[in-house]
C-alpha positions as CSV (number, residue, x, y, z in Angstrom):
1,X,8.6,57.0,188.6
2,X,11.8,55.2,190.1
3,X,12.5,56.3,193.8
4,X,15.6,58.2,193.3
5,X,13.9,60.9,191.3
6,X,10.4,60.7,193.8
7,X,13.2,61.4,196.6
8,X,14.7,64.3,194.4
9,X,10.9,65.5,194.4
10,X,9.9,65.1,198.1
11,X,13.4,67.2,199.3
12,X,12.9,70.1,196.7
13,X,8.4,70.2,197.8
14,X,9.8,70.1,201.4
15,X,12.6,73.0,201.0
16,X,10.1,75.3,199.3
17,X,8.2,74.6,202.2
18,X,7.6,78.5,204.0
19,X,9.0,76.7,207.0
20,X,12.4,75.5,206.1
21,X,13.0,78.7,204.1
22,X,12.3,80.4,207.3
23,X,14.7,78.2,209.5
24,X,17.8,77.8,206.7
25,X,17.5,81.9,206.2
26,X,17.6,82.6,210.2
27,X,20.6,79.9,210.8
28,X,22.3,81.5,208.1
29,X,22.1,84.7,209.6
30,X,23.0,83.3,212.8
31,X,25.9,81.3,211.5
32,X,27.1,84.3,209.1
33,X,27.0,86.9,212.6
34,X,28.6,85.0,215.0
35,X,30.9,82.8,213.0
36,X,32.4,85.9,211.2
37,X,32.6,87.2,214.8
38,X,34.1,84.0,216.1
39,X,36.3,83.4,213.4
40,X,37.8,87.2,214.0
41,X,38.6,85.8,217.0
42,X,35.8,87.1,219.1
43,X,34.4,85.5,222.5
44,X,31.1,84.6,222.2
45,X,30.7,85.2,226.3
46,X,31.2,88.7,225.8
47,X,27.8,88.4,223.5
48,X,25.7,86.8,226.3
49,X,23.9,89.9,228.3
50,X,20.6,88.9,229.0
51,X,19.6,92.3,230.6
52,X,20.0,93.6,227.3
53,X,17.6,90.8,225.9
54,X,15.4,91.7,228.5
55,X,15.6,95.8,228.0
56,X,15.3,95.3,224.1
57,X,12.9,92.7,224.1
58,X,10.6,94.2,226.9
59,X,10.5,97.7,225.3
60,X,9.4,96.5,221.6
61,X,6.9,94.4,223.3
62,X,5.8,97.5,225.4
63,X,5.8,99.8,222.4
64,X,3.9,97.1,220.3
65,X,0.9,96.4,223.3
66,X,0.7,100.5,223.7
67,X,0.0,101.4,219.7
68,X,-2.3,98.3,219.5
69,X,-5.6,97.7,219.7
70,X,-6.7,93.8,221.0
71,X,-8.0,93.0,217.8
72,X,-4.8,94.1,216.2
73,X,-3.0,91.8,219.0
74,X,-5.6,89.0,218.1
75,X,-4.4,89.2,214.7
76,X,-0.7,89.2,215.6
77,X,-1.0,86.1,217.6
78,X,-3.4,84.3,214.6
79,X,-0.9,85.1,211.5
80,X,2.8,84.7,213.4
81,X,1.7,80.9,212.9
82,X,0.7,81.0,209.7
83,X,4.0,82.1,208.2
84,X,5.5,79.0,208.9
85,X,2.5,77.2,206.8
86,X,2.3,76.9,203.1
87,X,-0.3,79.2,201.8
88,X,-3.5,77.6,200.1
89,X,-3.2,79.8,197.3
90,X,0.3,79.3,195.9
91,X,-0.9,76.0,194.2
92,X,-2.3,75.8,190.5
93,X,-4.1,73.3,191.2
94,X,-6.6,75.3,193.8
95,X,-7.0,77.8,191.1
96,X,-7.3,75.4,188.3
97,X,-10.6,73.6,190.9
98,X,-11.8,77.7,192.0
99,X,-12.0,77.7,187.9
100,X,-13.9,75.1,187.2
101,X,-16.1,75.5,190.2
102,X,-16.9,79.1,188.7
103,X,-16.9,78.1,185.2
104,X,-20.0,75.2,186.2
105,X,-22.1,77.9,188.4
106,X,-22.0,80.5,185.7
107,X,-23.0,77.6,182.9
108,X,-25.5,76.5,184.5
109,X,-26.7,79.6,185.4
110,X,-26.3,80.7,182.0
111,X,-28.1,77.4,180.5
112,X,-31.4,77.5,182.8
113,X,-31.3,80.8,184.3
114,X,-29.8,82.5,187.6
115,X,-32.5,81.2,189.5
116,X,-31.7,77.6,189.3
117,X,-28.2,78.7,191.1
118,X,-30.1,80.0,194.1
119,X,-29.9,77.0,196.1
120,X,-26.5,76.6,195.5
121,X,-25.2,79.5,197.2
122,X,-27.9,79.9,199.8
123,X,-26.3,76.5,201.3
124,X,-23.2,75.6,199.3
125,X,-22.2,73.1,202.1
126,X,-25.1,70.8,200.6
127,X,-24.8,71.9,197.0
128,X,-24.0,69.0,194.8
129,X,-22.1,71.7,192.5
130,X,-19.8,73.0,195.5
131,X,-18.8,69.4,197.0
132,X,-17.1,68.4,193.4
133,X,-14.4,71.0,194.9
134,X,-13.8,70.1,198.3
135,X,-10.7,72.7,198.5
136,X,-13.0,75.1,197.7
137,X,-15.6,74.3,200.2
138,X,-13.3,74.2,202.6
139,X,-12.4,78.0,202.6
140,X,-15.1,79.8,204.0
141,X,-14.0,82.9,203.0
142,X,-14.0,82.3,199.3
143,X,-16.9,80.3,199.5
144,X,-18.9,83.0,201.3
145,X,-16.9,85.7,198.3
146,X,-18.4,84.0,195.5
147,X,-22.0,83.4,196.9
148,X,-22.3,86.7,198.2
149,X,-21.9,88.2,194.5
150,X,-23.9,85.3,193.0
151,X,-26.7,86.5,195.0
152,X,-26.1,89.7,194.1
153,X,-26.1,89.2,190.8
154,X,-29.3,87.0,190.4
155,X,-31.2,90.1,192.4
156,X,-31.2,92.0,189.3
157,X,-30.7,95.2,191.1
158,X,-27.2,96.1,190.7
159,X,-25.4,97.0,187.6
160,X,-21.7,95.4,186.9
161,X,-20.1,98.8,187.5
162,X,-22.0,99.0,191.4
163,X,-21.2,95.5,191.6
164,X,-16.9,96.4,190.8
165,X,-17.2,98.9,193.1
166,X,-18.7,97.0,195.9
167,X,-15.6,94.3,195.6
168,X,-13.0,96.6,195.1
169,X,-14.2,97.8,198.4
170,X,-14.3,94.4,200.1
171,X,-11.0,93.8,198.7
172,X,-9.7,96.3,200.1
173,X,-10.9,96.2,203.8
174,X,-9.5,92.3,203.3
175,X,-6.3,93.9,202.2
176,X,-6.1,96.3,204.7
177,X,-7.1,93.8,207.9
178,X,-4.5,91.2,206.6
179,X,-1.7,94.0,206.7
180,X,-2.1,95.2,210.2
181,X,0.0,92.6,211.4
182,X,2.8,92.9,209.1
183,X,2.6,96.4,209.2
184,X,3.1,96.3,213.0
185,X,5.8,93.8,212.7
186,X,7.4,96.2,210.3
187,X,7.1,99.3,212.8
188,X,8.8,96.9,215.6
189,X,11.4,96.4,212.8
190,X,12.3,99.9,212.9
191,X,12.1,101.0,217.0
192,X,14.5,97.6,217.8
193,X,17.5,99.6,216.6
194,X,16.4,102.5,218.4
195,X,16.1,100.8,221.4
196,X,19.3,99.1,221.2
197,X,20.9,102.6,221.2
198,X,19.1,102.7,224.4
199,X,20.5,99.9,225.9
200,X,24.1,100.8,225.0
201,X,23.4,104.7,226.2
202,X,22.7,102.9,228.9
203,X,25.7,101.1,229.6
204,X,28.0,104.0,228.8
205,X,26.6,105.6,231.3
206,X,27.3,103.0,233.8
207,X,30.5,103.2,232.3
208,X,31.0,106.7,232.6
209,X,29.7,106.4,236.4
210,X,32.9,104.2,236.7
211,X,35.4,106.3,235.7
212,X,37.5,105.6,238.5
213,X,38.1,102.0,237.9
214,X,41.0,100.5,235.9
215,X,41.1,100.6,231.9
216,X,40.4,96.8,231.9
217,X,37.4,97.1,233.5
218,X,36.4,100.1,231.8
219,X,36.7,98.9,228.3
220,X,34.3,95.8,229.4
221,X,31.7,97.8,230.7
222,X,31.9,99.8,227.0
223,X,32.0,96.5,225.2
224,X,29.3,95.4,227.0
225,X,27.4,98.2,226.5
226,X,27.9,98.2,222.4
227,X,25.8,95.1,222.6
228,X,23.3,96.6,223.2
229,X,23.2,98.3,219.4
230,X,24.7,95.3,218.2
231,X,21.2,93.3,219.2
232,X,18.8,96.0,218.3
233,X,19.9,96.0,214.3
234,X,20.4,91.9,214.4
235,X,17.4,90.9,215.7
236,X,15.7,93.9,213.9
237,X,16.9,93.4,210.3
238,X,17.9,89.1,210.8
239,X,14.5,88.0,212.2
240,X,12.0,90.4,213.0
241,X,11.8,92.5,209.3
242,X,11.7,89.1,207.1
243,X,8.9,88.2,209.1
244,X,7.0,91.0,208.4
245,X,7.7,90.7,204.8
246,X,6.3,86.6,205.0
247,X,3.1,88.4,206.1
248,X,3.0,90.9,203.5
249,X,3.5,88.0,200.7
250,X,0.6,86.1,201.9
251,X,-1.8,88.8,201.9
252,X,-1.2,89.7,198.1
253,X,-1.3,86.2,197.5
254,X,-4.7,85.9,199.5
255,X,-6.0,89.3,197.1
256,X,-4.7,88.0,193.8
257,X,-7.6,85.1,194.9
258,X,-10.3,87.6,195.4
259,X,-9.5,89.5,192.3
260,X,-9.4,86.1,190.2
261,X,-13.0,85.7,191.3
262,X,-14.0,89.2,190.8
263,X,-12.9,89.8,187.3
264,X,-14.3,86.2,186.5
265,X,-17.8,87.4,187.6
266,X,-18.0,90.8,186.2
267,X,-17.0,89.1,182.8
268,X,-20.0,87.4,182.9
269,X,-21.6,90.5,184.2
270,X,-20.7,91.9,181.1
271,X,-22.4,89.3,178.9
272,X,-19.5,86.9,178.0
273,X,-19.7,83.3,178.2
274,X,-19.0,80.7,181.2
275,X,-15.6,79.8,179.3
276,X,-14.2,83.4,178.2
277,X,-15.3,84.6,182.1
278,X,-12.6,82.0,183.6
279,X,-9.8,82.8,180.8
280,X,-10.4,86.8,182.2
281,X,-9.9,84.9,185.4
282,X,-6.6,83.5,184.3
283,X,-5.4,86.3,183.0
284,X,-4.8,88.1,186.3
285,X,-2.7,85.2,187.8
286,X,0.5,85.4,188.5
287,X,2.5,83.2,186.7
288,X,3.3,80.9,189.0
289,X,0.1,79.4,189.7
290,X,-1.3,80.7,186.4
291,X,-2.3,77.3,184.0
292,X,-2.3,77.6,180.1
293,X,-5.1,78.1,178.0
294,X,-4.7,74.4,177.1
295,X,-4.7,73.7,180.7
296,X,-7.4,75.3,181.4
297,X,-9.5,74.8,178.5
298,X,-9.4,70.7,179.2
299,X,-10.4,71.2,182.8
300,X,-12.9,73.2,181.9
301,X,-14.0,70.8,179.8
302,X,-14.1,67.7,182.3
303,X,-16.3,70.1,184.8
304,X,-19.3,70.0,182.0
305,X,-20.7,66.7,183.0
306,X,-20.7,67.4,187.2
307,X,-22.9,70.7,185.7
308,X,-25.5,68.1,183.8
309,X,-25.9,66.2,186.3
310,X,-26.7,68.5,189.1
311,X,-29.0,70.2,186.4
């Protein structure tokens, strides 16, 4: 590959980036706001009134801390940083590895019996099946996901439909503990316009209170005032909403993971093979991430031998 076209590459992998996205859709915003507002022939002084920064900012904060719980703040402060990271799941290639590393358990499971799986998910850091998938391995929560069930499953106890339940439930307290912080985000969302009509009422009122001085200084006491609003629907709608909805798109993508897994298993619940189980897998990919059957099929393939040996 010449460099021209590996440079063409590297800029359009760095733009997806969550990131940059992130930053070019905020200094749009910005530059859309206050250029407009410039190029009307606005004053950008008349903008700056940190008090109403402060009265905005410092009553979404207070409203936040009072319908919170510290966990709920502990989750805040742990997935603000992750919007501005790629998520591990929005790469084929992770599924395309989860795949394989399901496809090999359930074959050799399948080939000498559940049994000969136990070790593997009683302490996949030292399973020679696990470390052929390092990206796997490296998630603890999918890790711990898929040997949880596996042990389930080789108890004998359960039947597929107990087992479906019990995920579906597990997906969904996932689901609903990954959306506590968007959905807060969202609920700040909606007060900051609220209490930007605070801040404004606010300043009429001072206004009002100086009735007695000239128009001039009359109308900038209003003007001033009206800032107030105008703040509480930018920040609001330009920053603090799209955030939210960068939270929300993580979590599905972090469910459509769990539910990859889950339908893979109770396939072979259900008495289908190792290589039909991971195509029900497939299936429920979005298409983004989603291989073909060809593609699938040939990794599938490769990840036979890793199974012989470790059998």
């Amino acid at each position: 590959m010449d460099w021209p076209k590996q440079a063409i590459i590297g800029c359009y992998v760095f733009i997806k980036g969550p990131f940059v996205l992130i930053l070019i859709g905020f200094v749009i915003v910005l530059v859309s706001v206050f250029g407009s507002f410039v190029a009307l022939g606005g004053h950008m002084g008349a903008l700056y009134q940190p008090f109403e920064f402060l009265l905005i900012g410092g009553a979404a904060l207070g409203a936040y801390l009072a319908s919170n719980s510290g966990k709920s703040v502990a989750l805040m402060l742990k997935a603000i940083p992750q919007v501005f990271t790629k998520s591990p799941y929005t790469n084929k290639d992770v599924y395309m590895e989860l795949m394989a590393l399901l496809y090999v358990l359930l074959n050799k499971a399948r080939r000498d019996g559940l049994m000969t799986i136990e070790s593997d998910i009683e302490e996949p850091e030292n399973s020679a099946i696990f470390s052929e998938y390092p990206r796997i391995l490296r998630d603890p929560h999918l890790v711990l996901f898929i040997t949880d069930y596996l042990r389930l499953m080789i108890s004998g106890n359960m039947s597929p439909y107990e087992i479906e339940t019990l995920m579906e439930q597990e997906i969904e307290a996932h689901q609903h503990e990954r959306d506590i912080p968007a959905r807060a985000l969202a609920s700040v969302a909606d007060a900051l316009p609220a209490f930007g009509i605070v801040a404004a009422v606010l300043g009429v009122i001072k206004a009002l209170a100086s009735v007695d001085q000239p128009p001039a200084i009359l109308a900038d006491l209003i003007s001033k005032a009206m800032v107030g609003t105008f703040l509480g629907i930018l920040l609001a709608y330009g920053f603090v909403s799209p955030m939210s909805s960068a939270m929300e798109r993580r979590t599905v993508v972090s469910v459509k993971v769990l539910e990859c897994i889950k339908v893979t298993l109770l396939a072979s619940m259900n008495g289908y093979p190792p290589q039909l189980a991971v195509e029900f897998g497939r299936k429920v990919l979005y298409s983004s991430v989603r291989p073909s059957f060809a593609e699938l099929e040939t990794h599938v393939r490769q990840a036979k031998s890793p199974a012989k040996k470790v059998a």
